[in-house]
N, C-alpha and C positions, 0 to 999 in steps of 0.2 A: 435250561428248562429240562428237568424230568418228564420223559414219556413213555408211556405203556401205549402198543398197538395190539387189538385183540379181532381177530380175523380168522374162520373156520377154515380158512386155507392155507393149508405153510407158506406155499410160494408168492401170497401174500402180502403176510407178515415180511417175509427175508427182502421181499423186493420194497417193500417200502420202508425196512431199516437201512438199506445200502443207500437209497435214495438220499434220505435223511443224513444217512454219514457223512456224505459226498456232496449235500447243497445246504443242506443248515447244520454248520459245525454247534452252533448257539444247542442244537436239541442232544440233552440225552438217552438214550433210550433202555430203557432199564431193566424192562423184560417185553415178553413177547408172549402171547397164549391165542392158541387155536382152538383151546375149550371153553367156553364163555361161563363156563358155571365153577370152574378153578381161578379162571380170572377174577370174575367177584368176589371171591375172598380175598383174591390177592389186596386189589386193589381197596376195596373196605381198610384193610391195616395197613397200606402203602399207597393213598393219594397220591399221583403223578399231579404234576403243573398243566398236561395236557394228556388227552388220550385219544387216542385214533381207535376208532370203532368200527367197524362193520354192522349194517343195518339185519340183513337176511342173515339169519345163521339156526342152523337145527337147535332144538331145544331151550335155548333162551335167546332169544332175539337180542337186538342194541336197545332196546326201550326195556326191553324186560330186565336187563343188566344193570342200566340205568337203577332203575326202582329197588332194584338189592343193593344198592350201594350211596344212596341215600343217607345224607344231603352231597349233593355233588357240588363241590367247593375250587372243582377242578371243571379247565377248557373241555371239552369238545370237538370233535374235526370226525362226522361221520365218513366214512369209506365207503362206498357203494357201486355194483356194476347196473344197477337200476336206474336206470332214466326214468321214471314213471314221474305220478304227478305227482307225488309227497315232494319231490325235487323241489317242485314251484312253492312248496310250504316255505321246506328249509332256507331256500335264496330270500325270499320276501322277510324271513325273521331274522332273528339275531344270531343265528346257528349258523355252523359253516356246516362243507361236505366238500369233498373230492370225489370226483367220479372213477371210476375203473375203463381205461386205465390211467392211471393220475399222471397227468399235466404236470412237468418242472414246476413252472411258473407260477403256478395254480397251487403246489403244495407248498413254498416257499412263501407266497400272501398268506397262506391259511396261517403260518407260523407268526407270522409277521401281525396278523391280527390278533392273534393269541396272547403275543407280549404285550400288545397295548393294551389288550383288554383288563380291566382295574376292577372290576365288578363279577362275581361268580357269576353261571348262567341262572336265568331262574328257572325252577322248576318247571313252571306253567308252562314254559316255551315245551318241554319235551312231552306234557301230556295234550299240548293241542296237536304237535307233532304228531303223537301217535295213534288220536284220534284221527287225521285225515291220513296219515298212513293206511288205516285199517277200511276206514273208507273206500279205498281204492281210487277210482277215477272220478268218484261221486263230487262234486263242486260242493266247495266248503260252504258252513253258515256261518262261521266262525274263524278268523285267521290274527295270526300273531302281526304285529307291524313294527318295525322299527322305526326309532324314531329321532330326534338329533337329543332328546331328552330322555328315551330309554323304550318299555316297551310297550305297545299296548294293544287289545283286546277287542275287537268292534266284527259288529254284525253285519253280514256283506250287505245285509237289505236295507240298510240306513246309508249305505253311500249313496250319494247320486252321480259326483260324476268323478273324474281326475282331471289331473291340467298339469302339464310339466313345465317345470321351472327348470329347464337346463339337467343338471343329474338328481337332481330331486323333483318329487311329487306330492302335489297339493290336492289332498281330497277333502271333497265337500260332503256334508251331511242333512240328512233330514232335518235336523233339529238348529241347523242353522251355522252346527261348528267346523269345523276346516281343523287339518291333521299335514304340518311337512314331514313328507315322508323319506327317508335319507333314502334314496332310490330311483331311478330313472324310471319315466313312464311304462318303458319296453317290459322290464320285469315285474309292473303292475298287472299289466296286460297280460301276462301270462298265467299269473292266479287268478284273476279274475274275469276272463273272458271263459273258462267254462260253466262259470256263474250267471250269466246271460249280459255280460260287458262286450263294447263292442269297439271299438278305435276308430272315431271318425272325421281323426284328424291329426297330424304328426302330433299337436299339443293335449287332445283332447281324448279321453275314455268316459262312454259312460255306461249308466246302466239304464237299457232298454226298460225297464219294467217302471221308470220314472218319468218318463218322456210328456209332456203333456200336450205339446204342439209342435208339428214341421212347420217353415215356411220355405216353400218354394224359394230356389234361385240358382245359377250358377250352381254352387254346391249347394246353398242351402244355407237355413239355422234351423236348430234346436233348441225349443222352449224347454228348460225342464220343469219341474213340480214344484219349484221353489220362484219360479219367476228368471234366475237366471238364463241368458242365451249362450248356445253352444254350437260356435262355429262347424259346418259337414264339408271337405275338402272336396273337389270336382271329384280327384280319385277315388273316395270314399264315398261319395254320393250312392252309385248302383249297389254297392253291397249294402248300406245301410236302409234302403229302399227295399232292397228283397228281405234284410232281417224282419224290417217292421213290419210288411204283407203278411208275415208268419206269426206275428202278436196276437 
């Protein structure tokens, strides 16, 4: 695999081609650029199989690079020292990232999902991306989902609840229809509990704003807005309690 890694910091780049050299012999690495507006041209007349990116960078960003170089026909593997909440984007979609500073193990899957991957990214993935990038910590209305079938697009206020199936997630909607979601409930829960989602039960997520009935008990149930019931674990009981007071 040909790759280009393009990072505003030398040390980097250098550190994440030694990396590379020394644990994916599979990747090659073909150039390296800390200027992201040299790199776009590069890369417009030199498609890599994979590119490693850096999110923050002065004067063109990894989304702004993106969009000059168009259609991207090529992987992706964002590099970032940001923890923030675009993170919980990137995990919940089809996109990968390594975080700074990058994990052996962790950059090693990234490659490893790379080859398997059979389908370009799409587009859309990187303008929702950039849209809750620029959001900042704002709770999305709109998030990307992966799915055992590919991608798709849904509006957080049409969910009602989740329900985990082991390492996938089954979410339910207004309209009746259900989504498996290739993904454990844990990192549901992290995009969508700043949306007003709440965990009230190792299997169960929902969204507060659907709720139509408690009934007392032990932990409890949850009616939702659909007629569905939705078990409240004893430990989840008090939080869930003081979330609704606050409805």
């Amino acid at each position: 695999m040909k790759a280009i890694l393009v990072d505003d910091e030398l040390y980097c780049t250098e550190l994440l081609s030694a990396l590379l050299a020394k644990n994916c012999p599979e990747v090659e690495v073909v150039a390296e650029f800390n200027d992201p507006q040299k790199a776009a041209g590069f890369i417009r007349d030199n498609p890599p199989d994979i590119l490693f990116l850096d999110i923050e960078m002065p004067r063109l960003n990894g989304f702004d690079l993106l969009e000059r170089v168009r259609p991207v026909s090529f992987q992706v593997v964002f590099t970032t020292a940001y923890n923030q909440y675009a993170l919980r984007a990137i995990k919940i979609s089809a996109l990968d990232y390594l975080l700074k500073p990058i994990d052996i193990e962790e950059l090693k899957a990234a490659v490893e999902k790379a080859q398997q991957q059979r389908q370009s990214p799409q587009w859309g993935q990187f303008e929702l991306m950039e849209r809750t990038r620029s959001a900042g910590d704002a709770p999305p209305k709109t998030i990307a989902l992966s799915t055992l079938e590919g991608l798709n697009f849904v509006e957080v206020a049409d969910i009602l609840y989740c329900r985990s199936e082991g390492s996938y997630t089954n979410l339910f909607f207004m309209d009746g229809e259900s989504m498996l979601l290739s993904k454990p409930i844990k990192d549901v829960g992290e995009l969508l509990t700043p949306a007003g989602f709440l965990r009230v039960h190792n299997s169960y997520l929902i969204n507060l704003s659907h709720i139509k009935k408690y009934i007392r008990g032990e932990g409890g149930e949850i009616i939702m807005k659909n007629g569905d019931t939705v078990p409240v674990s004893r430990s989840k009981k008090a939080e869930f309690l003081e979330r609704i007071a606050r409805l």
